[in-house]
C-alpha positions as CSV (number, residue, x, y, z in Angstrom):
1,X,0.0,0.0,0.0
2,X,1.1,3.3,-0.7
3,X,1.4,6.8,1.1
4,X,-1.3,8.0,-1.6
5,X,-3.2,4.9,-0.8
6,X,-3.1,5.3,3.0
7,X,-4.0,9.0,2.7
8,X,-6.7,8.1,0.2
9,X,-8.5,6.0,2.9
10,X,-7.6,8.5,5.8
11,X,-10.0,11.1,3.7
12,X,-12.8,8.5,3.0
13,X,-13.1,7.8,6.9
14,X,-13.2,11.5,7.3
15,X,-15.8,12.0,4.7
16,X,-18.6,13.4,6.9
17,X,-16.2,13.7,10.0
18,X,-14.1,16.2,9.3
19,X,-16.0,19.0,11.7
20,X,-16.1,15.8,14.2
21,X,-11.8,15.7,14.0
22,X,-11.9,19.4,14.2
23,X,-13.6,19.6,17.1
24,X,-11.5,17.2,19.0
25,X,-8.6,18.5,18.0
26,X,-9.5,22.0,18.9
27,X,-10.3,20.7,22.5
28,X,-6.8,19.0,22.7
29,X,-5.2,22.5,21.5
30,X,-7.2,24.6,23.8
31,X,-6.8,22.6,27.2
32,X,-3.0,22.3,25.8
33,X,-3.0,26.7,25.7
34,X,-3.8,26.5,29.1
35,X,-1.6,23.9,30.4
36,X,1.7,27.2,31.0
37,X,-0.5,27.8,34.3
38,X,1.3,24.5,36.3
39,X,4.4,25.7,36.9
40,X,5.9,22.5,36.9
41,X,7.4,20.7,33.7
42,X,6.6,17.4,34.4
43,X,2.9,17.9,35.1
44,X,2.6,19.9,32.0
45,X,4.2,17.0,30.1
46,X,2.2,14.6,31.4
47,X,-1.6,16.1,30.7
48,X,-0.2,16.7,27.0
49,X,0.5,13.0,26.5
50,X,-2.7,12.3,27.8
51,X,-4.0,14.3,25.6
52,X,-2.0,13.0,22.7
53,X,-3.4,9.5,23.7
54,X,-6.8,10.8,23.5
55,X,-6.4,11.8,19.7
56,X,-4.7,8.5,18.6
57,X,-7.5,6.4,20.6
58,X,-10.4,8.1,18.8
59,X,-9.2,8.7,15.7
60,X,-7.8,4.8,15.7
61,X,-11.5,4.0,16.9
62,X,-12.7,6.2,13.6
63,X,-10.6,3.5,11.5
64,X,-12.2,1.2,12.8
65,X,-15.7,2.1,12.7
66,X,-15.9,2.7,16.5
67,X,-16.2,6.1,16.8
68,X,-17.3,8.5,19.6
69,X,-19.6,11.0,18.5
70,X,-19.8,13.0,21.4
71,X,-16.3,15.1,20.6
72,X,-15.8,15.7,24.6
73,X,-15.7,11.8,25.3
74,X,-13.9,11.3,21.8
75,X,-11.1,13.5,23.5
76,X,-10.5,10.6,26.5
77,X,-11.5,7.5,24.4
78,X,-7.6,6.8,25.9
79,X,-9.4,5.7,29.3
80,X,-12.5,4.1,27.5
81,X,-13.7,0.3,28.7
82,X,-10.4,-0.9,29.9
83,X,-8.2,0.8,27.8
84,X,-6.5,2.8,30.5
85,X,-4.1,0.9,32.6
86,X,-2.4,-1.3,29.3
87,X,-2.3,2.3,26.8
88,X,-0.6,4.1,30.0
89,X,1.3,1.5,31.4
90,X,3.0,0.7,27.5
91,X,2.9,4.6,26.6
92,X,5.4,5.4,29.7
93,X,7.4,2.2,29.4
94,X,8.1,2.8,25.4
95,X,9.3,6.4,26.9
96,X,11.5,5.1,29.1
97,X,13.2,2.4,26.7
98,X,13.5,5.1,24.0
99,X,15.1,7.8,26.5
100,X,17.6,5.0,27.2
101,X,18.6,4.9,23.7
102,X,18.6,8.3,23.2
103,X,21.3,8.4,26.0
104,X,23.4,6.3,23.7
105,X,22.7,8.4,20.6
106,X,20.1,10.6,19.5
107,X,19.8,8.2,15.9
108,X,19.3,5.0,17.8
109,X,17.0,6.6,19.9
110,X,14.7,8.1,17.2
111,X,14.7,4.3,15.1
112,X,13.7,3.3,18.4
113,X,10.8,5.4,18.8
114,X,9.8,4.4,15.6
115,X,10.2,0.5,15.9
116,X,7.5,1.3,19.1
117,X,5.5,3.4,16.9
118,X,2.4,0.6,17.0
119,X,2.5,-0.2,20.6
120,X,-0.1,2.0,21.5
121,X,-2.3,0.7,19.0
122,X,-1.3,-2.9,19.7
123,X,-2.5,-2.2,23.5
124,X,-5.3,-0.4,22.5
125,X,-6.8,-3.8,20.3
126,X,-5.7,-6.1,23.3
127,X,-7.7,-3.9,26.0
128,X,-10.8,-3.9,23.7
129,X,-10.8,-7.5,23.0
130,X,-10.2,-8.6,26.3
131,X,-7.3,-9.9,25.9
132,X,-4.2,-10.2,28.4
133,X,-1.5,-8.1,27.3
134,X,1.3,-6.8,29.2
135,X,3.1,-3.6,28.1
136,X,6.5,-5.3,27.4
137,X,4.9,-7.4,25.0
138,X,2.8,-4.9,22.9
139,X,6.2,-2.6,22.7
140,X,8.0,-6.5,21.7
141,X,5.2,-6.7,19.0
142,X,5.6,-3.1,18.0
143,X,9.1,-4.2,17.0
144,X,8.6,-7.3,15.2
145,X,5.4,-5.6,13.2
146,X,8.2,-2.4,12.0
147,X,10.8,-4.5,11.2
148,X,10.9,-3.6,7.6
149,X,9.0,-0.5,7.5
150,X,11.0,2.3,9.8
151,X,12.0,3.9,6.8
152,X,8.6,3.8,5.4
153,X,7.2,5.5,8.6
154,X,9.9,7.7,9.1
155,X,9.3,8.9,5.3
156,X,5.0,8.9,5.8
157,X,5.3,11.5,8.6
158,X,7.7,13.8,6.7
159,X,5.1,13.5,3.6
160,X,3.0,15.9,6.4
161,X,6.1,18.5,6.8
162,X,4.7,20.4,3.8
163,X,0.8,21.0,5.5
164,X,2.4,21.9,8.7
165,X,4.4,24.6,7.4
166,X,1.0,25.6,5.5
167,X,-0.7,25.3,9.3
168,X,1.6,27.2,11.0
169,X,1.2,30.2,8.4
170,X,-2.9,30.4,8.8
171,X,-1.9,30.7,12.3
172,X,-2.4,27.4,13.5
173,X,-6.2,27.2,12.1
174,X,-4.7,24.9,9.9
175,X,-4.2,21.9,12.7
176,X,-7.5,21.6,13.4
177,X,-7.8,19.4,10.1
178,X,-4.1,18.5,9.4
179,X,-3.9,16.7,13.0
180,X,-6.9,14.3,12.7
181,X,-5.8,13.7,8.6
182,X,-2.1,12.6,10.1
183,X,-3.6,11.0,12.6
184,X,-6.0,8.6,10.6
185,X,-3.7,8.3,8.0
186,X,-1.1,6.5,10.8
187,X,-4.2,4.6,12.1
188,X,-4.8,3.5,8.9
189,X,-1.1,3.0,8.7
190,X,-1.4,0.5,11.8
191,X,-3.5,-1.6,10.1
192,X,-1.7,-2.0,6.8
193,X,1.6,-3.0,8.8
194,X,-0.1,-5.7,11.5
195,X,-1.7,-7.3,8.1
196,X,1.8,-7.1,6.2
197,X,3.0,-8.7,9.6
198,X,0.1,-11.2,9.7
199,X,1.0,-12.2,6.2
200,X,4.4,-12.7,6.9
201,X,4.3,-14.5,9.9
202,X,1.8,-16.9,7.8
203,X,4.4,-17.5,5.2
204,X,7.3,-18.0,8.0
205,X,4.6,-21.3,9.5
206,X,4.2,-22.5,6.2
207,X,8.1,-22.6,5.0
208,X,8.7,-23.9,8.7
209,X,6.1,-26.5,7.9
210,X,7.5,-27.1,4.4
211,X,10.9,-27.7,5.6
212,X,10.1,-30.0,8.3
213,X,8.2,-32.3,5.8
214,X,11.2,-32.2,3.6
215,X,13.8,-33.3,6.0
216,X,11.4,-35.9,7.5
């Protein structure tokens, strides 16, 4: 699948939700304007991610025809059902493994942060299907599913450098549509790389399978 591709089905999702992604985005930017008042960093830091969370989860729940019409509840879909604890818990722990890295060097770190690009996601689908999932092993997943496609990812976000430069000069009017389009796009994104990963995982069981039969 291609960028155009992935784009293409970002705007059919939004077809009829692009007031909807506007919305929620322009709660997320107007709590975020008010966010200077703590005085302290790491508080400041801390609301924004959840925040950040809150974008993904809807917009990933918009992919996948889950979504939250009510915009203020769209905003927190992060602590919907029992998404909460696993979307935290793997959010701060893929922070902590990438600061690591960074320590090292500031390259290794940003691959890193890529090859846990899906974890969030991962832990979002595990949460809503019941399923036990710890956060080690959706940020594990994460880099088996991105083996192959960092520099894919890393070139799909810089695809968007062009619209925020265009945002930024409408005085930041722009974002309210350019963050749910980049946004969907890397839900849909998600999808395309855990069936690329399905796919190949099928093909690894059936060589495995082949090559047993032939050396029996």
């Amino acid at each position: 699948m291609t960028r155009a591709d992935l784009k293409a089905a970002a705007k059919e999702k939004l077809r009829g939700n692009w007031g909807w992604g506007a919305l929620v985005t322009l709660i997320y930017l107007v709590i975020c304007a008010f966010l200077p008042v703590f005085r302290v960093k790491i508080v400041v830091s801390l609301i924004t991610a959840f925040l950040s969370l809150g974008l993904l989860s809807a917009t990933y729940d918009l992919v996948n025809d889950k979504k939250t019409d009510n915009v203020f509840m769209a905003t927190f879909s992060q602590v919907k059902g029992q998404r909460s604890g696993l979307i935290f818990s793997t959010w701060i722990l893929s922070c902590i493994f990438q600061t690591l890295w960074m320590f090292l060097l500031v390259i290794p770190g940003i691959i890193k942060g890529i090859a846990y690009s899906q974890a969030i996601y991962i832990a979002q689908d595990a949460a809503d299907a019941g399923e036990t999932m710890t956060a080690t092993e959706a940020i594990t997943l994460s880099r088996k599913v991105m083996d192959g496609h960092k520099w894919e990812f890393f070139v799909l976000g810089l695809s968007f450098l062009g619209w925020g430069i265009l945002s930024f000069c409408t005085l930041f009017i722009g974002f309210l549509w350019l963050i749910p389009y980049m946004q969907t796009t890397l839900a849909e994104y998600h999808k395309y790389v855990m069936d690329d990963y399905a796919k190949r995982q099928g093909q690894t069981s059936t060589d495995g399978q082949q090559t047993a039969s032939f050396n029996a």
